[in-house]
N, C-alpha and C positions, 0 to 999 in steps of 0.2 A: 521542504528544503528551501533553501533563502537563496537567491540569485545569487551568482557568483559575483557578481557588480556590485552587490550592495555591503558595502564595508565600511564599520558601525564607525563611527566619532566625526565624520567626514566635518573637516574645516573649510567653511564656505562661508560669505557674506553677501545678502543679497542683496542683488543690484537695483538699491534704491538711495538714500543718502548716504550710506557705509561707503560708496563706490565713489560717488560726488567730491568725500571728505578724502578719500583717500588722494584723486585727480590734484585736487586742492594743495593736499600736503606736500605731492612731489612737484607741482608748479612751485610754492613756494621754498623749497628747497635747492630746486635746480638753480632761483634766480636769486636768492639770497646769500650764496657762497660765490669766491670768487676761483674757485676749484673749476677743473673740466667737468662740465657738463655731460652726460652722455644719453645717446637712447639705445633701445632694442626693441625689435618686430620678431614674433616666432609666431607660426602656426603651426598645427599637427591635425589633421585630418585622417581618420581613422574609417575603415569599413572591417569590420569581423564578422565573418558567417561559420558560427560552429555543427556541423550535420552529426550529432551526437544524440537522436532516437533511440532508444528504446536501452539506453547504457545507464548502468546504475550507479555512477562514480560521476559524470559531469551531462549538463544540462544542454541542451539545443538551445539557438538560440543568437541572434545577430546584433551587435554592437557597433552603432555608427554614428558618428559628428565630428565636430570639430571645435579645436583648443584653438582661442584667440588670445595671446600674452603681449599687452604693451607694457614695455620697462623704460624709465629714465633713473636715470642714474650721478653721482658725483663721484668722482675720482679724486685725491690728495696727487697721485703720482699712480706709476705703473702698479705698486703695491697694493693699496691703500681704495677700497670700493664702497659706497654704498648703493643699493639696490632697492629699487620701489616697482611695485607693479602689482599684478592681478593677469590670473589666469580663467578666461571667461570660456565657461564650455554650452552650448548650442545642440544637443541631439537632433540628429537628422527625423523630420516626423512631429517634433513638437512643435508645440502651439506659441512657445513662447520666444523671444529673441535670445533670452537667455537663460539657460536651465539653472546653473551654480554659476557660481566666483569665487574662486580659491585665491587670497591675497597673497602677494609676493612682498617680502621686506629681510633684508638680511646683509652680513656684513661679512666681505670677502678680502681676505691676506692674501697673496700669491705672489711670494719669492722665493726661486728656487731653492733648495729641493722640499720647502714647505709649501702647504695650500691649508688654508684654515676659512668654515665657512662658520655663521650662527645666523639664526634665526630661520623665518621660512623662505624654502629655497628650492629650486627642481629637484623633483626626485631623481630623476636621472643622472644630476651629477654624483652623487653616490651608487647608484644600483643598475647603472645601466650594464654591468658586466657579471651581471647576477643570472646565472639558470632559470630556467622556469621549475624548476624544483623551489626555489624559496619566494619566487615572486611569480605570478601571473601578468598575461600580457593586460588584461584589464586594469592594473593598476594603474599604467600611465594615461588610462583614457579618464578613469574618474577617482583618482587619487592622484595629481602631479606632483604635489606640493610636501617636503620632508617639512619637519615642524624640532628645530633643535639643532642639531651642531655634528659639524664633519671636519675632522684634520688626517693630509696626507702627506707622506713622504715618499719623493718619486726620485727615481734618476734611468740613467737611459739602461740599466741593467732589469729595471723592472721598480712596482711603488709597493706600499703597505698603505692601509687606512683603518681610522677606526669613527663612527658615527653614533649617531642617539636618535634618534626620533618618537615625538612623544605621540603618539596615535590618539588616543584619549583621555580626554579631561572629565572626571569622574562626574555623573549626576545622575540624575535619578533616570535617563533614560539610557546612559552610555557607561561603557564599563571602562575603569582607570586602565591606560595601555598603555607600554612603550616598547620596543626595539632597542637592543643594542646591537653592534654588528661589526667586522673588522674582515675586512679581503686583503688579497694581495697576491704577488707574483714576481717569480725572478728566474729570468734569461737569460740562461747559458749558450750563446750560438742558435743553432734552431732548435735547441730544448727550453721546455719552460716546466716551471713547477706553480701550479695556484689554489689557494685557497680562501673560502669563500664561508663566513658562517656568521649564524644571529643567537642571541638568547631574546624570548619574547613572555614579558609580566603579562597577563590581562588576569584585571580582577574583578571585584564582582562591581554593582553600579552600586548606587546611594541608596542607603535603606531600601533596599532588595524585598519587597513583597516576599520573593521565594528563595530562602539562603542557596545560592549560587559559588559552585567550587572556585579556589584561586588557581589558575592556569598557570604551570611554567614550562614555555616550549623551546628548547633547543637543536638547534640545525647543521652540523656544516660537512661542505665537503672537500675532501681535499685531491689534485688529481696531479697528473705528471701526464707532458704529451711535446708536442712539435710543433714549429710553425715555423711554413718556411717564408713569409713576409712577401718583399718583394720580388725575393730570389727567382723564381720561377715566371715573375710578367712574360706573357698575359696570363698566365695560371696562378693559382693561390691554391695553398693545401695547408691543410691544418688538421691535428685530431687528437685525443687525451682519453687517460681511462682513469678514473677515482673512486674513491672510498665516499661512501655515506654513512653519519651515521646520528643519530638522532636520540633525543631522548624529552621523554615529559611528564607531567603528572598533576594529578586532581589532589592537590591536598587535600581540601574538607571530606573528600571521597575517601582517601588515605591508600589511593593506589601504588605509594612508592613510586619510583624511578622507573618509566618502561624502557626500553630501549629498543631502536630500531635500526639498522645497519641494510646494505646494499652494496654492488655497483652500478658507476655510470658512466657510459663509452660517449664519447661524441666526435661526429668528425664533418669536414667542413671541405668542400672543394669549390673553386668561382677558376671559372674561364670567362675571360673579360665581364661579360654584364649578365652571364647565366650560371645559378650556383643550384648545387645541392649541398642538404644538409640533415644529418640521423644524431639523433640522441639514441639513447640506446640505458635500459635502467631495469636493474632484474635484483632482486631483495625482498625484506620485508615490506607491508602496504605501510602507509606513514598516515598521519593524521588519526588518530584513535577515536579523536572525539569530536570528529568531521559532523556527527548526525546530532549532535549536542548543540554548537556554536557556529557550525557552518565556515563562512569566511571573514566571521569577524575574529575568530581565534585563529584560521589558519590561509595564510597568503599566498601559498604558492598552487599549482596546480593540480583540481583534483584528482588528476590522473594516476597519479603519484601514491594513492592508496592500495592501488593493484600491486601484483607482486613480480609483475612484467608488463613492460610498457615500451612502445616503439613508435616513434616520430620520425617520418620524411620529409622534408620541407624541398619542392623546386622553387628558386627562388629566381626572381629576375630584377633587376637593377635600370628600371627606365633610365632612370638619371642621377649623380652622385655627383656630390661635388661641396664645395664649404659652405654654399648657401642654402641648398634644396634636394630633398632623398627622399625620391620616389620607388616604391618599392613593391612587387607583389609578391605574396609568397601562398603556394598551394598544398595544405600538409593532407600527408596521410598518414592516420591513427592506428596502431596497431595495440587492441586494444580489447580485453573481454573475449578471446577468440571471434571478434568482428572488427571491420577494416571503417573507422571513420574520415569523413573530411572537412577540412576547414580552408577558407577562403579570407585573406586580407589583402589590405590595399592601404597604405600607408604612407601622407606623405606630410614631409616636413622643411620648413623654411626656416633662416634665422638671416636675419637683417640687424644689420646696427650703422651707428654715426656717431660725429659729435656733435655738439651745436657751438660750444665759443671753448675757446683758451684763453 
């Protein structure tokens, strides 16, 4: 079985003249227009510890280091962005200063009620309100970086979005991939309705030594729940119940259409800087061809193949705030008729400036 971390086409340039040239291009950019200048500082430091023995659906196993992202930037006006950088990851334990480098380059519109993004760009601005049913937490440790193009439309009732991201570039070692995907959400008072879904191509690699099925995997879910915001300070309550439903198949196999369907409950409570938090997921198992491709064909978490699944997270909130979000959270797995646990420690910075008008 293939580590859940290791997710095939990964876009990285390593840190030798690729990183140099890159430094180069956005010095020269920044001082060559007479536009604002800008910069940004992020870090993300991560610790995962998953206690997952002797379970036949996900792996034990500890994931830790940290994402170094220096960005400069040119602005025309509030609208109008371009963005340069490189997000450098460090695993805690290795030998090197730097393990990958995922390059940052991409071009941002943002006036209201549109946002439009292209090229490579965090993943999190698109999928950060994405379940762990269609994404795992490991994605943002060593996948950051979307590779394609995102537009949204938002207003204070609630947004819609629709994205692309190209995962792989066909060769003889990696198989041609992409994502399409569209969420969204709309707020009536303290009711919300949202949905969340992807169609996923992978196909086979370049001249395939062993003819290899073409994969097409579809996801979404759709839920109806409450959020009472800040109404309730210092309390916060939230909670939703939705439909899953799925579907895929092996063409060269000629499995037709499978389809997979469930529900998923989740609910959320924070009194000032201590929260709980339960998903809750009972249907059919998802992933069909989990022991085929592992988590190059399927992104979200393997849990999700059981036909019952239950997550407790305590969470606590060192510190929050627009700059730094530190965060622990301690899950427990309900799970195989066995109770697992998982340990994270999560923190994140974001710093910016300008340098001349």
């Amino acid at each position: 079985m293939k580590r859940e971390t290791d997710l095939s086409g990964l876009y990285y340039i390593p840190f030798r003249r690729e990183l140099i040239t890159l430094a180069l291009t956005m010095l020269t950019f920044s001082s060559g227009f007479s536009q604002e200048a800008f910069w940004n500082a992020r870090l993300f430091s991560f610790f995962d510890n998953t206690e997952f023995g002797r379970s036949e659906l996900k792996i034990p196993q500890t994931m830790a280091g940290v994402l170094v992202v220096p960005e400069l930037g040119l602005r025309r006006d509030t609208v109008h962005k371009l963005h340069f950088g490189a997000s450098m990851l460090h695993e805690f334990g290795s030998v090197n200063v730097i393990d990958k480098v995922y390059p940052e380059a991409y071009y941002s519109y943002d006036r209201q009620p549109v946002r439009f993004l292209m090229g490579a760009f965090p993943r999190e601005i698109a999928l950060d309100n994405y379940p762990r049913l269609f994404f795992q937490d490991s994605l943002s440790y060593y996948r950051p970086m979307m590779n394609g193009m995102f537009v949204e439309y938002r207003r204070r009732g609630g947004y819609f979005n629709l994205w692309l991201d190209w995962t792989g570039r066909q060769s003889a070692t990696v198989h041609e991939a992409f994502f399409i995907g569209m969420s969204g959400r709309y707020n009536l008072g303290i009711f919300n309705v949202k949905h969340f879904g992807y169609y996923y191509h992978f196909a086979a690699k370049l001249n395939p030594v062993i003819e290899e099925a073409l994969h097409d995997n579809g996801l979404m879910l759709t839920s109806a729940g409450f959020d009472f915001g800040d109404r309730l300070l210092p309390f916060r309550l939230e909670a939703d119940a939705g439909w899953v439903f799925g579907l895929e198949r092996a063409r060269a196999d000629n499995t037709g259409w499978l389809t997979f369907s469930g529900i998923m409950m989740n609910t959320k409570a924070m009194f000032r800087f201590i929260g709980f938090k339960n998903s809750f997921y009972a249907g059919n198992g998802l992933m069909k061809f989990y022991t085929d491709h592992g988590s190059d064909l399927y992104w979200g978490d393997p849990v999700y193949r059981a036909k019952i699944s239950d997550r407790a997270d305590v969470l606590i909130d060192f510190m929050k705030n627009k700059n730094i979000d530190l965060e622990l959270t301690y899950s427990f797995h309900f799970l195989e008729g066995r109770v697992y646990n998982e340990q994270m420690l999560k923190l994140k910075i974001d710093l910016g400036g300008n340098f001349r008008k």
